[in-house]
N, CA, C and O atoms as a printed pandas DataFrame, in Angstrom:
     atom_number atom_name residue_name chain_id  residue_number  x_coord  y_coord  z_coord
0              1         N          UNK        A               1   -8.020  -76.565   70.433
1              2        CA          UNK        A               1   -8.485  -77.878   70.864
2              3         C          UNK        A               1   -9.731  -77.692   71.722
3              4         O          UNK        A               1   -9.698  -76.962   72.713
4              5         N          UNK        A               2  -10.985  -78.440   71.297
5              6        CA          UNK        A               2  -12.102  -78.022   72.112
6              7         C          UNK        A               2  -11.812  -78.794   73.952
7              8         O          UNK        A               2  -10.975  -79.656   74.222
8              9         N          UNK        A               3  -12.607  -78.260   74.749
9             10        CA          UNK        A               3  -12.767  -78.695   75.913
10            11         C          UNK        A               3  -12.941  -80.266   76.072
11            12         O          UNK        A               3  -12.250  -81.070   76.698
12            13         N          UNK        A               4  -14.415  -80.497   75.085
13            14        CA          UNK        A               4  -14.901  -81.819   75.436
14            15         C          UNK        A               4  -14.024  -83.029   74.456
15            16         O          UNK        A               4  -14.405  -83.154   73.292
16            17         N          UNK        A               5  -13.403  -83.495   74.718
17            18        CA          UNK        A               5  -12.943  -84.629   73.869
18            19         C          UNK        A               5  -13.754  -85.688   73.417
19            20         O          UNK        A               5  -13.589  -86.369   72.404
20            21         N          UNK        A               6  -14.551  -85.755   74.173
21            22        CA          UNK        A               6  -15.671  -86.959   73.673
22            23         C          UNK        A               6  -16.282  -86.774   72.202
23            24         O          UNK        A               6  -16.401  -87.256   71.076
24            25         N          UNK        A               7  -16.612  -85.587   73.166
25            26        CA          UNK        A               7  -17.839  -85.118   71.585
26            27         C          UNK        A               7  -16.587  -84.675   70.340
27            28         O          UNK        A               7  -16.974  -84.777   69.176
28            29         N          UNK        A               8  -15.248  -84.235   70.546
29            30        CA          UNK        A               8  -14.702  -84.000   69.370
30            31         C          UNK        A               8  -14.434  -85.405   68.581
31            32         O          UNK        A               8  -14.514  -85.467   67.354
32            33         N          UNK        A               9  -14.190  -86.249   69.197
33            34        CA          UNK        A               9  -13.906  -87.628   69.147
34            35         C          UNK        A               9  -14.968  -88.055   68.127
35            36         O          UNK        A               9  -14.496  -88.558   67.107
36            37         N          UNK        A              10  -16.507  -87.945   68.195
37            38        CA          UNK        A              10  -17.672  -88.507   67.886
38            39         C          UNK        A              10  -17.713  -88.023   67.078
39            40         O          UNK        A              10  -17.988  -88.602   66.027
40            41         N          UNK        A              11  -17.449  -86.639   67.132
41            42        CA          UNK        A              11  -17.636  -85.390   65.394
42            43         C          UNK        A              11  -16.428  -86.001   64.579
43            44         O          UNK        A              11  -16.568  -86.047   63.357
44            45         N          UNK        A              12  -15.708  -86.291   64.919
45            46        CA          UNK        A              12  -14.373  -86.471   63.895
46            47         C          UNK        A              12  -14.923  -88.120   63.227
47            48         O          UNK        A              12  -15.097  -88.232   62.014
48            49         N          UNK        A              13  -15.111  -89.099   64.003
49            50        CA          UNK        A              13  -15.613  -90.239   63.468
50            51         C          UNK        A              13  -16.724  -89.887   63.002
51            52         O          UNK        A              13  -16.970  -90.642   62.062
52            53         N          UNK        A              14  -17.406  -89.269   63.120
53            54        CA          UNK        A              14  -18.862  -89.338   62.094
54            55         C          UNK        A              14  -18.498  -88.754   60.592
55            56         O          UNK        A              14  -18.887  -89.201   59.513
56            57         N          UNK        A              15  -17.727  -87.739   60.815
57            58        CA          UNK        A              15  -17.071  -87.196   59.549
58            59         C          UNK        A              15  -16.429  -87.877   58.700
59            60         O          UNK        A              15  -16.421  -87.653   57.490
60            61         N          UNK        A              16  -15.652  -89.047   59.452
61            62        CA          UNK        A              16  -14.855  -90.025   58.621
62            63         C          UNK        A              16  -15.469  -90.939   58.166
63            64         O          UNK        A              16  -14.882  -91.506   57.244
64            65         N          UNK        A              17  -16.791  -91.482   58.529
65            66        CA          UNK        A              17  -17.766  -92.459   58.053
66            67         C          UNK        A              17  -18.434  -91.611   57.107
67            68         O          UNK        A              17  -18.365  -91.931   55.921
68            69         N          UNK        A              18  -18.888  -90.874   57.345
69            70        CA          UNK        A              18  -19.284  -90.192   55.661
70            71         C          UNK        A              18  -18.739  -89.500   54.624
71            72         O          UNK        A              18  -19.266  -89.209   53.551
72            73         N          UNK        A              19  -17.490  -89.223   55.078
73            74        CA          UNK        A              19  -16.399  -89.227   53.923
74            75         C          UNK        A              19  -16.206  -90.281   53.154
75            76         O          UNK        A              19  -16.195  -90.158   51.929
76            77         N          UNK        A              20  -16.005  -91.617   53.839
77            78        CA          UNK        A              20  -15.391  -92.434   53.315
78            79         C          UNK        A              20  -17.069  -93.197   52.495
79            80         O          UNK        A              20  -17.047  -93.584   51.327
80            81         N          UNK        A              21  -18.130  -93.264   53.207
81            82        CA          UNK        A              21  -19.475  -93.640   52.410
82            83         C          UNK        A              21  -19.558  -92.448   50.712
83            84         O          UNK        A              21  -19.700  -92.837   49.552
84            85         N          UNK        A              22  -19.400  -90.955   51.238
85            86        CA          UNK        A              22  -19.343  -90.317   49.948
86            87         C          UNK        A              22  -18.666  -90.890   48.864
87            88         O          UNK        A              22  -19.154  -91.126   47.758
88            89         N          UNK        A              23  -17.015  -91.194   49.393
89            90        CA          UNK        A              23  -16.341  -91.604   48.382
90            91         C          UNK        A              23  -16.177  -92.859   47.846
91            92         O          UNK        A              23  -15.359  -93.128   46.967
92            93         N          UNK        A              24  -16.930  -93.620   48.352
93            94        CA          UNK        A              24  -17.519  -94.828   47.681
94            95         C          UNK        A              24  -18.592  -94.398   46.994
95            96         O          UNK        A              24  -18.549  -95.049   45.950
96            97         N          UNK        A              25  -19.426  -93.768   46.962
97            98        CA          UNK        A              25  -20.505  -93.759   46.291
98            99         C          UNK        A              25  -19.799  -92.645   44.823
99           100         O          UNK        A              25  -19.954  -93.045   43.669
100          101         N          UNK        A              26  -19.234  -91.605   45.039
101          102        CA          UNK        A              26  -19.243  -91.026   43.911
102          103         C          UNK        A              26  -17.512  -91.415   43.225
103          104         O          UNK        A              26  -17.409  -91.067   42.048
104          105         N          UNK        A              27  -16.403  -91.976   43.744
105          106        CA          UNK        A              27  -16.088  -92.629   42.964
106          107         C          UNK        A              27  -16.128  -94.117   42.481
107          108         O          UNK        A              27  -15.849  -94.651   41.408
108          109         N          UNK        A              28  -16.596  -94.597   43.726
109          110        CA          UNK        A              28  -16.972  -96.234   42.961
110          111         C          UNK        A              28  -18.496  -95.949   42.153
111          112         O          UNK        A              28  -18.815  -97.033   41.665
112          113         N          UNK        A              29  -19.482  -94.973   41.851
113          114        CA          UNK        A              29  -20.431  -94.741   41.322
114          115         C          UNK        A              29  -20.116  -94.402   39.815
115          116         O          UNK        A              29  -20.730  -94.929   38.887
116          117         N          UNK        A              30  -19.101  -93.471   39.649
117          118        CA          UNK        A              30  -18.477  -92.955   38.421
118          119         C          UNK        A              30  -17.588  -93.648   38.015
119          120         O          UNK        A              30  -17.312  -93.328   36.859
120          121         N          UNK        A              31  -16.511  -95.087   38.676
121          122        CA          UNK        A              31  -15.842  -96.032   37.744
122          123         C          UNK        A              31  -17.043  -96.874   37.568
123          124         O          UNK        A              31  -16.787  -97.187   36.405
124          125         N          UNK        A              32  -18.266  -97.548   37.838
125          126        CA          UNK        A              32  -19.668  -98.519   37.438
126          127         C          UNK        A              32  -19.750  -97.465   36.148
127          128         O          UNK        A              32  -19.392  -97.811   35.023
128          129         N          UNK        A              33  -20.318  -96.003   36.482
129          130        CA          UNK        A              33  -20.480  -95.626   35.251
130          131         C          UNK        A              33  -20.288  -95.666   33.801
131          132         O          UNK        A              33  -21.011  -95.843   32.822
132          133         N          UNK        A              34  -18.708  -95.374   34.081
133          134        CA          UNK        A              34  -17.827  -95.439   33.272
134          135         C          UNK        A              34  -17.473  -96.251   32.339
135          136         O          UNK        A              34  -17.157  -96.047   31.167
136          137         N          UNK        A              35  -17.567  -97.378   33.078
137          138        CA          UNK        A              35  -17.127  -99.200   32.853
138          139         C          UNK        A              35  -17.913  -99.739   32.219
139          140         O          UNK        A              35  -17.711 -100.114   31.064
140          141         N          UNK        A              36  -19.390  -99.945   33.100
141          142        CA          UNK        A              36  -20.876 -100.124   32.339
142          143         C          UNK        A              36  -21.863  -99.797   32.387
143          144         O          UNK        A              36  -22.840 -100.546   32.422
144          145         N          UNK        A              37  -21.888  -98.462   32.405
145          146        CA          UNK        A              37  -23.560  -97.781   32.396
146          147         C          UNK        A              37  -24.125  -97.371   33.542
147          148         O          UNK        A              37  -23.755  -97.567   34.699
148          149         N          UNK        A              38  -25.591  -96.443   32.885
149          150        CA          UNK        A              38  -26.069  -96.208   33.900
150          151         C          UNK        A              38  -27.159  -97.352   34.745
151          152         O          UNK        A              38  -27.621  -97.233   35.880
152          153         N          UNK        A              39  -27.388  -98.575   33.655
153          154        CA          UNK        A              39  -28.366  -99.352   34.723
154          155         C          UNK        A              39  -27.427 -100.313   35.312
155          156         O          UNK        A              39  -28.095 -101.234   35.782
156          157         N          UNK        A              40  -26.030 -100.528   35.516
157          158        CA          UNK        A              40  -25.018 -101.054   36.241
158          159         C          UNK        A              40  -25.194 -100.347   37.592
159          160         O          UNK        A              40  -25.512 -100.904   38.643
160          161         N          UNK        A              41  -24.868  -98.672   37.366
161          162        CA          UNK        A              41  -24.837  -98.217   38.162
162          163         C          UNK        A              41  -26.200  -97.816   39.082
163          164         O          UNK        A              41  -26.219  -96.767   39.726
164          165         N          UNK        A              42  -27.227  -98.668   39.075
165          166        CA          UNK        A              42  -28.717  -98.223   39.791
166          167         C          UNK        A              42  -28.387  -99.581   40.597
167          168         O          UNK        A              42  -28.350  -99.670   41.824
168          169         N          UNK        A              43  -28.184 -100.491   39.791
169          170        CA          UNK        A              43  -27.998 -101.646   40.674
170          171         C          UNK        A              43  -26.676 -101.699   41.710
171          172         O          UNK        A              43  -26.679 -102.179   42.844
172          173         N          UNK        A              44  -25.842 -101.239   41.194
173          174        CA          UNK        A              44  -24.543 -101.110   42.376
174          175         C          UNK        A              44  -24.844 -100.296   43.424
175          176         O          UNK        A              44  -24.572 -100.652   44.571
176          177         N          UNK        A              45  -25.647  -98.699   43.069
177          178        CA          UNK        A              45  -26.325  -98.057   44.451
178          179         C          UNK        A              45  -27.112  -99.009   45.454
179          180         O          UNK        A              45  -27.076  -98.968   46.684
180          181         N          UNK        A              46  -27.930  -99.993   44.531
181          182        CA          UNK        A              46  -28.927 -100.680   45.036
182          183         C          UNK        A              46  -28.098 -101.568   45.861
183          184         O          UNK        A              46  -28.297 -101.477   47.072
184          185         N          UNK        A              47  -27.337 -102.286   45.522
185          186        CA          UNK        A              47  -26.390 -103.353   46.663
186          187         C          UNK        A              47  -26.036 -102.738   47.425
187          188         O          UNK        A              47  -26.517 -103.050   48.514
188          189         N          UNK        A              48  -25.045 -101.529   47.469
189          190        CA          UNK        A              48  -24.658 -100.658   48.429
190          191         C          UNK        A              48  -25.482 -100.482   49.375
191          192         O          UNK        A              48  -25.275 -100.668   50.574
192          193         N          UNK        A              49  -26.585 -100.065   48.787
193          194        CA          UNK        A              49  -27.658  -99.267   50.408
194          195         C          UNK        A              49  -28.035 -100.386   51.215
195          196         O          UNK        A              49  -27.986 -100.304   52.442
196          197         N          UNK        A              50  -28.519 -101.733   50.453
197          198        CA          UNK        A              50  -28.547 -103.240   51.044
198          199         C          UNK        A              50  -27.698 -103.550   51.801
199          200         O          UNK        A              50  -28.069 -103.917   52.916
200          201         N          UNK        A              51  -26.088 -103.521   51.466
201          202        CA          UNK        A              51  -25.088 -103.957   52.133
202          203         C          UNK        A              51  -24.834 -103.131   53.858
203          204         O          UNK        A              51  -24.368 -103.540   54.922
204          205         N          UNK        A              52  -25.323 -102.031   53.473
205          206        CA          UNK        A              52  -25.316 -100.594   54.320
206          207         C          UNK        A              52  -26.241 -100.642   55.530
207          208         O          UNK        A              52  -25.993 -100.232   56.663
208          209         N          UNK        A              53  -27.565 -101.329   54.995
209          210        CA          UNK        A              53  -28.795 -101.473   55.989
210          211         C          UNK        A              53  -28.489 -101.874   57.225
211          212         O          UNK        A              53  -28.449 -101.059   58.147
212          213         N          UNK        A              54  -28.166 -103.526   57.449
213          214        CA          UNK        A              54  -28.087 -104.267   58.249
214          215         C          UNK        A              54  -26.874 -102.776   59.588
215          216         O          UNK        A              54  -27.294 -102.404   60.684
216          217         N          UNK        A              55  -25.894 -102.442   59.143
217          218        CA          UNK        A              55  -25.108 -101.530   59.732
218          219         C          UNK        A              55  -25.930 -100.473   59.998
219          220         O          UNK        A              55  -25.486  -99.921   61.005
220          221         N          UNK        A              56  -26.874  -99.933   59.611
221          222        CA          UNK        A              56  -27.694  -98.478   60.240
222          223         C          UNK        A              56  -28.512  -99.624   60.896
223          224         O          UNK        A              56  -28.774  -99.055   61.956
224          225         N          UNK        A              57  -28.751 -100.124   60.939
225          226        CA          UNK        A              57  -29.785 -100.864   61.991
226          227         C          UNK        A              57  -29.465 -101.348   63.331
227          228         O          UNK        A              57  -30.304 -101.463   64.225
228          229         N          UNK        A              58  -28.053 -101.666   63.458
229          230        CA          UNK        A              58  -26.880 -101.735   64.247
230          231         C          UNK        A              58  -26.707 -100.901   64.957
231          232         O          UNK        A              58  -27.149 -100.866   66.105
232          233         N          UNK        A              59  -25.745  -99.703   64.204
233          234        CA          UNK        A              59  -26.184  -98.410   65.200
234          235         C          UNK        A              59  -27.009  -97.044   65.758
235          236         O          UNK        A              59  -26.696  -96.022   66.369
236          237         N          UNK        A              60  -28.481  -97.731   65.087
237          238        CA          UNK        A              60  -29.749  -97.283   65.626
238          239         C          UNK        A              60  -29.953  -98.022   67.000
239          240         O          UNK        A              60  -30.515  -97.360   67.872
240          241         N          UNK        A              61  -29.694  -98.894   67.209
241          242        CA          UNK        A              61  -30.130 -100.335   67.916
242          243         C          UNK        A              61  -29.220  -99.254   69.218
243          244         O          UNK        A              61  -29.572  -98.489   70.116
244          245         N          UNK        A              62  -28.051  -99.702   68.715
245          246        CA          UNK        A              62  -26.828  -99.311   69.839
246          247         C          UNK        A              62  -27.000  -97.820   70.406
247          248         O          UNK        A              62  -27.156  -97.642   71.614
248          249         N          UNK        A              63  -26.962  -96.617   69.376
249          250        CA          UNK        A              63  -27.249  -95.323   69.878
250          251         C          UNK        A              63  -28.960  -95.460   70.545
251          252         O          UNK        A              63  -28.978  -95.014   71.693
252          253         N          UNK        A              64  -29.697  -95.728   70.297
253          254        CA          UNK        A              64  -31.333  -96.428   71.730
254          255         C          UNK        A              64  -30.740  -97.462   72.744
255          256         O          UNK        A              64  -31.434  -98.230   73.410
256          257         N          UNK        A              65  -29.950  -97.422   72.765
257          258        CA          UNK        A              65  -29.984  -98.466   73.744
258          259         C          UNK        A              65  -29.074  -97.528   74.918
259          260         O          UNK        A              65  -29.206  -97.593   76.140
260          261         N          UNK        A              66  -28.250  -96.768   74.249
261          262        CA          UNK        A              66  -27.332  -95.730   75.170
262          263         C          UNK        A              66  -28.251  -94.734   75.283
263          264         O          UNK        A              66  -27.619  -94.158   76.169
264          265         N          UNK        A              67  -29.114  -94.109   75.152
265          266        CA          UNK        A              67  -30.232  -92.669   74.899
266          267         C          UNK        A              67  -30.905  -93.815   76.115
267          268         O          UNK        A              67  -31.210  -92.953   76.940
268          269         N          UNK        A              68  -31.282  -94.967   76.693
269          270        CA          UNK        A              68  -32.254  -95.251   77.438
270          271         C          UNK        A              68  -31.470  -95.999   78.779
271          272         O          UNK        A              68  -32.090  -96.460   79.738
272          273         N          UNK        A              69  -29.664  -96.023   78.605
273          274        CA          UNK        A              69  -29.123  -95.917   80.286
274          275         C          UNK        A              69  -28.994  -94.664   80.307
275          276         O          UNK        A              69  -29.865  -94.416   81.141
276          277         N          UNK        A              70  -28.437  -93.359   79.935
277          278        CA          UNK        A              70  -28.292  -92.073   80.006
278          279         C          UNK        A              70  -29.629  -91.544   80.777
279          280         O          UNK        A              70  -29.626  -91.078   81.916
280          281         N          UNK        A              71  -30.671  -91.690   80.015
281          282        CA          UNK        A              71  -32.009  -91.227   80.815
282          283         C          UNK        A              71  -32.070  -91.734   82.071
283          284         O          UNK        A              71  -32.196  -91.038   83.078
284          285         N          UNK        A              72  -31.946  -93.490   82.051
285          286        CA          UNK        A              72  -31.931  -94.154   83.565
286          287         C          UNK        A              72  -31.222  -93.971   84.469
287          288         O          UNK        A              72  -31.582  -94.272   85.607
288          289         N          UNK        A              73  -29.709  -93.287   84.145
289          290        CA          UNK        A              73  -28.899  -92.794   85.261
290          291         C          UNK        A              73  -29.139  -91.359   85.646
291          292         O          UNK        A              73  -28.904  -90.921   86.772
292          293         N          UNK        A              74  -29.562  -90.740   84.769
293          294        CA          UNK        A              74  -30.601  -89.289   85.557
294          295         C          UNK        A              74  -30.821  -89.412   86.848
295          296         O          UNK        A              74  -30.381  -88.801   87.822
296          297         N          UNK        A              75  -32.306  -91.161   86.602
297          298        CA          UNK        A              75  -33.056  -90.831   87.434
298          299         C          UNK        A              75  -32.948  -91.584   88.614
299          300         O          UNK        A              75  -33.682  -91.340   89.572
């Protein structure tokens, strides 16, 4: 068990958000395939990364906004 719990905490959720993004993409990518094609499946990536945006923009927003009290309580 590491020392810092925080940071194991943060590694374990980041792992689980891109597990679970992988496995949407390569099995919901390969049943589109499957079902109807490959220009089904350009457009289903294409909604995905759309649907996805607004959420990386979120926690870009949120991780700058914590990176700029962290610095301010430094100083």
């Amino acid at each position: 068990m590491p020392d810092d719990l925080r940071h194991y905490s943060r590694q374990t959720t980041v792992r689980l958000i891109v597990g679970g993004i992988l496995l949407i993409f390569l099995v919901g990518g390969g049943l589109i395939l499957y079902f109807y094609g490959s220009g089904a499946l350009a457009l289903g990536f294409l909604c995905f990364l759309a649907g996805l945006t607004p959420v990386v923009l979120i926690v870009f927003i949120l991780s700058l906004l914590e990176w700029i009290v962290k610095r301010e309580r430094d100083n």
